[in-house]
VEXPA-355072 format. One line per field, with one value per residue (C-alpha): z, x, y; residue number from 1; residue in one letter. Coordinates in pm, 1 decimal. Layout:
REM VEXPA-355072
zz <- (Z,...);
xx <- (X,...);
yy <- (Y,...);
pos <- (NUM,...);
code <- (A,...);
END
This chain:
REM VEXPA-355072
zz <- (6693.2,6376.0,6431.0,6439.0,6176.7,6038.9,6176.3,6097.6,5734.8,5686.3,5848.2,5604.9,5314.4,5472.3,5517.2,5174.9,4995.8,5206.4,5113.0,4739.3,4544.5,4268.0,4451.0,4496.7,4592.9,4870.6,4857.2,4879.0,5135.9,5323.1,5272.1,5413.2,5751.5,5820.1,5778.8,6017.5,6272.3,6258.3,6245.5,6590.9,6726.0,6637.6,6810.3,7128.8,7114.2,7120.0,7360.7,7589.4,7970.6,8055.4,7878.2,7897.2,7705.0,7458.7,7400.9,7326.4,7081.1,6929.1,6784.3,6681.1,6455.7,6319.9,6111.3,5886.8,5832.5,5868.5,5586.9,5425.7,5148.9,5125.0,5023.9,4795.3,4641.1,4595.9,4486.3,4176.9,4039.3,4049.8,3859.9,3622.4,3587.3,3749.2,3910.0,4200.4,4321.8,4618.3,4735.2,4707.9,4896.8,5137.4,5213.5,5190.8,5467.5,5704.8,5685.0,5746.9,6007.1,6205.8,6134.9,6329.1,6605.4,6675.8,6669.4,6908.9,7211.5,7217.1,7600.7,7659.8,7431.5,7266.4,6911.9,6805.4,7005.4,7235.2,7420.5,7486.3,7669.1,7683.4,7694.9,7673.2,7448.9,7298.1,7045.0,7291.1,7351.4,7171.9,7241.1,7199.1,7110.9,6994.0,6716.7,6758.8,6416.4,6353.5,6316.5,6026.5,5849.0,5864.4,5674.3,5398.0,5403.8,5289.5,5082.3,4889.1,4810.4,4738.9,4451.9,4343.6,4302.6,4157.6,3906.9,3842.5,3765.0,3530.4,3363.1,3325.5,3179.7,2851.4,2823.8,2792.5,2625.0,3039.6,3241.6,3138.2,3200.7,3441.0,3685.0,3648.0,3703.3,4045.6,4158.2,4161.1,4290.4,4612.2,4652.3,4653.7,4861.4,5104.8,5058.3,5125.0,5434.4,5604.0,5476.4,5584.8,5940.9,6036.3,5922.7,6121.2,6409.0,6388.4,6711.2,6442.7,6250.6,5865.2,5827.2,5893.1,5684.2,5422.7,5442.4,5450.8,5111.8,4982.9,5011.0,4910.1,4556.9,4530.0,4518.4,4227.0,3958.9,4162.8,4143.4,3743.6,3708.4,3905.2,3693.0,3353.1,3342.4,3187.6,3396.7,3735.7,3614.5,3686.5,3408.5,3133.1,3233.7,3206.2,2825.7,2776.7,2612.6,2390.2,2064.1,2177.2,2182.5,2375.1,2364.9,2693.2,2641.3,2860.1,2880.9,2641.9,2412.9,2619.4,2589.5,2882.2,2807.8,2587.8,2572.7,2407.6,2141.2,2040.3,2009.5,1772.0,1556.7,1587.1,1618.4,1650.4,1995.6,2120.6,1976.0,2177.2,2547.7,2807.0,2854.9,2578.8,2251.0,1955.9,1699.6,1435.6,1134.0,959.9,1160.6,1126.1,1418.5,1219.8,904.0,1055.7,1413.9,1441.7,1260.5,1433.6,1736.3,1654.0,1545.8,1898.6,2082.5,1934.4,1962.8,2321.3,2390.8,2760.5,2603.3,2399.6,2024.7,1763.3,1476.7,1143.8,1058.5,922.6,814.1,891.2,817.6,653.7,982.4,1009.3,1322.9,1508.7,1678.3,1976.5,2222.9,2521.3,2816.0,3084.2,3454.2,3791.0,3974.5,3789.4,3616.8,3272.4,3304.9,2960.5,2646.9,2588.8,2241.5,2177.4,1873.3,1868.7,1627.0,1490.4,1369.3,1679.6);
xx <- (8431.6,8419.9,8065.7,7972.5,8141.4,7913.2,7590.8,7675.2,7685.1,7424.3,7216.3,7292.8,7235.3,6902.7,6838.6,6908.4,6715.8,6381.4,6461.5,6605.5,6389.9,6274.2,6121.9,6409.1,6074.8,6024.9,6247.4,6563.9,6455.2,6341.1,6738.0,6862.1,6646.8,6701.3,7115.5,7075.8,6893.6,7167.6,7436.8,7307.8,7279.5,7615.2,7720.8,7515.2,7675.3,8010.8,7900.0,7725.6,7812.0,7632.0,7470.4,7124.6,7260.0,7441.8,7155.0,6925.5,7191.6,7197.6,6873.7,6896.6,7176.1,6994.3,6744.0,7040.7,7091.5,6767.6,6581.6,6862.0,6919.9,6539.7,6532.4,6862.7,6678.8,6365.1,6593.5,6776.8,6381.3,6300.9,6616.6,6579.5,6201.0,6066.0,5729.2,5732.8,5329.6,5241.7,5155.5,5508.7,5670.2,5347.5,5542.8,5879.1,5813.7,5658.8,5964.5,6231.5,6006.3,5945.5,6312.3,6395.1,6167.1,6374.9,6651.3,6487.4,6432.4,6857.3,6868.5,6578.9,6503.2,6775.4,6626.4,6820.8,7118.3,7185.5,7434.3,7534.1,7827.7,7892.8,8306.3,8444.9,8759.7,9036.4,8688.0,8410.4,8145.7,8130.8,7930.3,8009.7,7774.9,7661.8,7411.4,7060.0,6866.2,6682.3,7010.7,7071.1,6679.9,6864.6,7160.4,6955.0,6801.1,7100.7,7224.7,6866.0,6881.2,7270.6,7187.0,6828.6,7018.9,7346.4,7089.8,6907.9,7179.7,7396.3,7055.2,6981.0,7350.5,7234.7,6958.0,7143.8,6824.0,6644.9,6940.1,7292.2,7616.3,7738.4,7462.8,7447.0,7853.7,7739.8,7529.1,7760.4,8008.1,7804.5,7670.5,8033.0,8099.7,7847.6,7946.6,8283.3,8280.6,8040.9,8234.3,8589.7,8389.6,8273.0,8647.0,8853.1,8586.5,8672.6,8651.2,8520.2,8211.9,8282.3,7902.5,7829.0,8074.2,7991.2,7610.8,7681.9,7900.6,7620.3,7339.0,7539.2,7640.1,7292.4,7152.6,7402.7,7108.8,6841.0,6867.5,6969.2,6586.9,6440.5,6643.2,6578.7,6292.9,6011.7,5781.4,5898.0,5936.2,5688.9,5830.4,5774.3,5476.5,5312.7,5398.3,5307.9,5001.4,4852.8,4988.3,5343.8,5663.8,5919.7,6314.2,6577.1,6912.6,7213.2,7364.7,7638.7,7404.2,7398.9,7102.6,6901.3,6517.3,6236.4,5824.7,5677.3,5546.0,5909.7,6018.1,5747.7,5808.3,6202.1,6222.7,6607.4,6610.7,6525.5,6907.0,7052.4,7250.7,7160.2,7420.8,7581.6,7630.3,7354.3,7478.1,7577.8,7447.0,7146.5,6762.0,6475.8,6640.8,6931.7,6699.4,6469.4,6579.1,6927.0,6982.8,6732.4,6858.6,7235.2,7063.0,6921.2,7227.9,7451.7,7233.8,7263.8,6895.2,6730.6,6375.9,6223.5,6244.0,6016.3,6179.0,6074.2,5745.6,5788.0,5585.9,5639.3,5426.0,5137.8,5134.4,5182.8,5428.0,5503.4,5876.3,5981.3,6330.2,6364.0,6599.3,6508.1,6596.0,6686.2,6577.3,6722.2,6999.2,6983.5,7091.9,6950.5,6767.7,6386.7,6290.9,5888.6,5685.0,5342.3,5092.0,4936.8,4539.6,4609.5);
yy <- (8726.2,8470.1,8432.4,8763.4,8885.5,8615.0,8720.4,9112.0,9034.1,8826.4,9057.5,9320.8,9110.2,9013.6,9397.6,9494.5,9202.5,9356.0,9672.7,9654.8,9834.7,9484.7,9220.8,8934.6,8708.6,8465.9,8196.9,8456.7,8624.7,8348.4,8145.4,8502.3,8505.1,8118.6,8210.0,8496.0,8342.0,8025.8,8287.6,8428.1,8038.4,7988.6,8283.7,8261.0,7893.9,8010.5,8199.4,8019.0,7892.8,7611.5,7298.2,7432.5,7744.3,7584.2,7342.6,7650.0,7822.8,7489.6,7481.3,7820.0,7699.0,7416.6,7660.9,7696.4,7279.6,7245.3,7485.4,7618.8,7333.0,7326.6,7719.6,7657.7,7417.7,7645.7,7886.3,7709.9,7602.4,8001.8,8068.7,7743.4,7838.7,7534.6,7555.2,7323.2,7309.4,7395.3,7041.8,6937.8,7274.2,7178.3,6804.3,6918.5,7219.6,6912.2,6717.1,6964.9,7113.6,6756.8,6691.1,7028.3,6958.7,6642.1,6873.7,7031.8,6746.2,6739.0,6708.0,6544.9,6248.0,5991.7,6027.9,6353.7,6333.3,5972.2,6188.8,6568.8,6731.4,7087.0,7178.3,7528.7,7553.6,7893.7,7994.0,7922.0,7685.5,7356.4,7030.0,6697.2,6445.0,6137.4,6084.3,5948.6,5807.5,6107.2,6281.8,5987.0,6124.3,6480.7,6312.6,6184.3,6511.1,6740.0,6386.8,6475.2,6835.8,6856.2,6563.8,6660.9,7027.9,6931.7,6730.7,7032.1,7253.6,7008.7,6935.6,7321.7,7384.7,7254.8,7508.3,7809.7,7955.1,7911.7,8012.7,8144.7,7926.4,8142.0,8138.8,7739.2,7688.3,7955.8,7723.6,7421.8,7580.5,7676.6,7298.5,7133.5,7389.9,7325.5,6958.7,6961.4,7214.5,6966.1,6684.7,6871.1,6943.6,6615.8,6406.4,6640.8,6716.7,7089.4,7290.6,7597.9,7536.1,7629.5,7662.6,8017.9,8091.2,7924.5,7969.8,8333.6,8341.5,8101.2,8360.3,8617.9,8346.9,8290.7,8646.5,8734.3,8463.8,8619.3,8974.1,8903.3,8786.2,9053.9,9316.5,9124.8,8867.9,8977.2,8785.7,8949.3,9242.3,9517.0,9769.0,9518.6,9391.9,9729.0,9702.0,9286.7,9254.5,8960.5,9072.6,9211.4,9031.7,9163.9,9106.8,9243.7,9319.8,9380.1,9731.6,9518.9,9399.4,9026.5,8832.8,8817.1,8716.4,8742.6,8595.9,8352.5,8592.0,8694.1,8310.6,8259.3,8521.9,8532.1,8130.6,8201.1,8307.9,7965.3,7891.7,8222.1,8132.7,8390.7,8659.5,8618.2,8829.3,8849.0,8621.0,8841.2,8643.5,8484.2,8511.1,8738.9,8933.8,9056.8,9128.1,9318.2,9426.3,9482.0,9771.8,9987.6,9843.0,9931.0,10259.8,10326.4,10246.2,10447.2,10768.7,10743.7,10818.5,10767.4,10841.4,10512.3,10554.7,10422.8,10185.9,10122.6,9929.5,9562.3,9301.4,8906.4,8616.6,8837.2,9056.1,9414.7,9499.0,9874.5,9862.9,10030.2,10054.6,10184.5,10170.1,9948.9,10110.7,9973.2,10308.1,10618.1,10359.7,10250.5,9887.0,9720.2,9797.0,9668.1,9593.1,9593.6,9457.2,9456.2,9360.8,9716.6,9498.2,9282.5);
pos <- (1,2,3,4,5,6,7,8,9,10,11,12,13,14,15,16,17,18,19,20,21,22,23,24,25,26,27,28,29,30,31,32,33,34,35,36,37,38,39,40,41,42,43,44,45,46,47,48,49,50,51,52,53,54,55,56,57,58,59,60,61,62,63,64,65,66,67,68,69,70,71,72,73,74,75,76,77,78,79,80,81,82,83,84,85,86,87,88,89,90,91,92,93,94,95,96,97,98,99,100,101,102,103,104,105,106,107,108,109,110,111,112,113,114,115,116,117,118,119,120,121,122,123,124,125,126,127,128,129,130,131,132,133,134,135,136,137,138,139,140,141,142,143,144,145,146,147,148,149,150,151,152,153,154,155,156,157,158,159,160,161,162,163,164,165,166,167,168,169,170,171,172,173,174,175,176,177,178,179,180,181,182,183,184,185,186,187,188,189,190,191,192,193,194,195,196,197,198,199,200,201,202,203,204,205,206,207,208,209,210,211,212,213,214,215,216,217,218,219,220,221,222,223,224,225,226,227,228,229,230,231,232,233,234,235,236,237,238,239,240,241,242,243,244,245,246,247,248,249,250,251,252,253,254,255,256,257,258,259,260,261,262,263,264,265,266,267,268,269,270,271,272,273,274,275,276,277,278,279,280,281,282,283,284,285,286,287,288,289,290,291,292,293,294,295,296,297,298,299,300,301,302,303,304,305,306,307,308,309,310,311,312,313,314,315,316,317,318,319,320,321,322,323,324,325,326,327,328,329,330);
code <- (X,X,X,X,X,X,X,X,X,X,X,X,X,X,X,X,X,X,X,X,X,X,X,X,X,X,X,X,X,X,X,X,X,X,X,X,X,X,X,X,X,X,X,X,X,X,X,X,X,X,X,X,X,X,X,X,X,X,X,X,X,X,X,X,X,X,X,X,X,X,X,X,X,X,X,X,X,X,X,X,X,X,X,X,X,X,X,X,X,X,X,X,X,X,X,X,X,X,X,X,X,X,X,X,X,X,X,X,X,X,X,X,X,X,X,X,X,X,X,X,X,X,X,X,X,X,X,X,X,X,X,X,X,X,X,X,X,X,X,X,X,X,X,X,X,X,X,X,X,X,X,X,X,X,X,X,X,X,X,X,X,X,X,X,X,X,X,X,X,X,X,X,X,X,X,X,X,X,X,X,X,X,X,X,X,X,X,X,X,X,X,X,X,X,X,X,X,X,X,X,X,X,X,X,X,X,X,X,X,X,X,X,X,X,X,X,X,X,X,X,X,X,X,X,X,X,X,X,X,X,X,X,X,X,X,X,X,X,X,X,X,X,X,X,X,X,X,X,X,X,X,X,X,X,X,X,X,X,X,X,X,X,X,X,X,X,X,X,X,X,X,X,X,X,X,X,X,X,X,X,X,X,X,X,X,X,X,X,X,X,X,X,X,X,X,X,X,X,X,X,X,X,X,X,X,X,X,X,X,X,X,X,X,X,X,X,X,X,X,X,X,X,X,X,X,X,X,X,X,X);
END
């Protein structure tokens, strides 16, 4: 029943990350459908009735200990905005995927597993086994992505101008979690893997960055990116005024920004912003209009600029305000 419950819900998260209405990209959706189809090894383990059964089931669940950390790891670039090329996802598919077809001979050769028994306990079917040296490769594996991650995120905490503080302390919270389930599994040989389980939450943890970006950043972002053109600069707010992205055209002309942490509250004094945005802005927000509304004209480093708000929507809801400047002899 545990791993069910398991597979059930991360088949709906899988579900709605196809369906939700802003592209959640790739990588997400791909760390959901590797977790559901371990989820439903785990299960069909559990529920399985003979060794060649069980051996099946197991290397449905291996997609999960296989990819998974790889896709995590894809994940946290997307959210810290690092581009990976596509040489180096290229190599790093090819090693999880020859490490998961050695996962695959369990039964058959000695490399994976040396030895495999199939026992039936109170929660279902389990397999005991001893540990071939390909098994060690899958070791170093997760050992690489839980420290080139953990890296990543304690490096990214101190640009809160890339990614805000909460999404970082998210995403170390999910890898020692990951860590010490495993770890907690494999000292006490538990009879109940902790994996689905935890896989499942992590999914779920990780979604809560990603769907952020896909609400927010400008760059993935279809209604900005109708209104981003060479001489506009473009500033997105929370519904509560947080701080939540801008372009490169808005850092050079507000140089402040590059000071601002993500989801946190407009500094209230000094910077170009405050002399010549925020009081429109305040103006804007307090009217309580759905329709964009044009500012005052200003003029900044011998440049003449047109100001506009607007709402930004998810669907029919309002969920942040979009502040546009473009250059009116751009």
């Amino acid at each position: 029943m545990y791993y069910l419950v398991c597979f059930i819900c991360s088949l709906a998260i899988l579900v709605w990350i196809i369906s939700n209405e802003r592209k959640l990209g790739t990588n997400a959706i791909l760390v959901a459908f590797v977790t559901v189809i371990g989820d439903a090894g785990y299960y069909a383990l559990a529920s399985s009735t003979s060794l060649n059964e069980a051996l099946l089931s197991n290397e449905l669940t291996y997609t999960i200990g296989m990819f998974s950390p790889m896709l995590f790891f894809f994940n946290i670039c997307d959210i810290c905005k690092i581009h990976l090329y596509t040489k180096t996802k290229i190599v790093l598919y090819l090693i999880q995927i020859v490490l998961f077809l050695s996962a695959c001979t369990a039964g058959q050769l000695d490399i994976f597993y040396k030895t495999v028994e199939f026992h039936y306990g109170p929660y279902g079917g389990y397999l005991i086994k001893t540990y071939g040296f390909a098994h060690t490769l899958y070791l170093i594996s997760l050992a690489f992505y839980f420290i080139i991650s953990i890296a990543i995120s304690f490096k990214y905490s101190r640009k809160k101008n890339v990614v805000s503080a909460r999404d970082v302390d998210i995403l170390i919270f999910l890898y020692f979690l990951m860590f010490s389930a495993y770890a907690v599994e494999r000292l006490i040989h538990m009879k109940v893997e902790l994996m689905p389980f935890i896989y499942t939450i992590g999914i779920f943890g990780i979604l809560i960055p990603v769907v952020k970006i896909a609400n927010y950043a400008i760059e993935t972002n279809p209604e900005i990116l109708e209104g981003e053109l060479k001489d506009t600069g473009l500033i997105v707010l929370s519904n509560k005024l947080l701080f939540m992205d801008c372009n490169e055209n808005a850092f050079n002309l507000f140089p402040e920004l590059k000071q601002w942490e993500k989801e946190e509250k407009i500094p209230g004094n000094g910077g170009r912003f405050n002399t010549f945005l925020r009081q429109d802005l305040m103006k804007y927000v307090e009217s309580g209009a759905e329709d964009s509304m044009a500012g005052k004209e200003f003029t900044m480093q011998e440049q003449d600029y047109y100001l506009e708000f607007s709402r930004l929507h998810k669907g029919k809801k309002a969920i942040g305000y979009l502040i546009k400047f473009t250059r009116k002899n751009g």
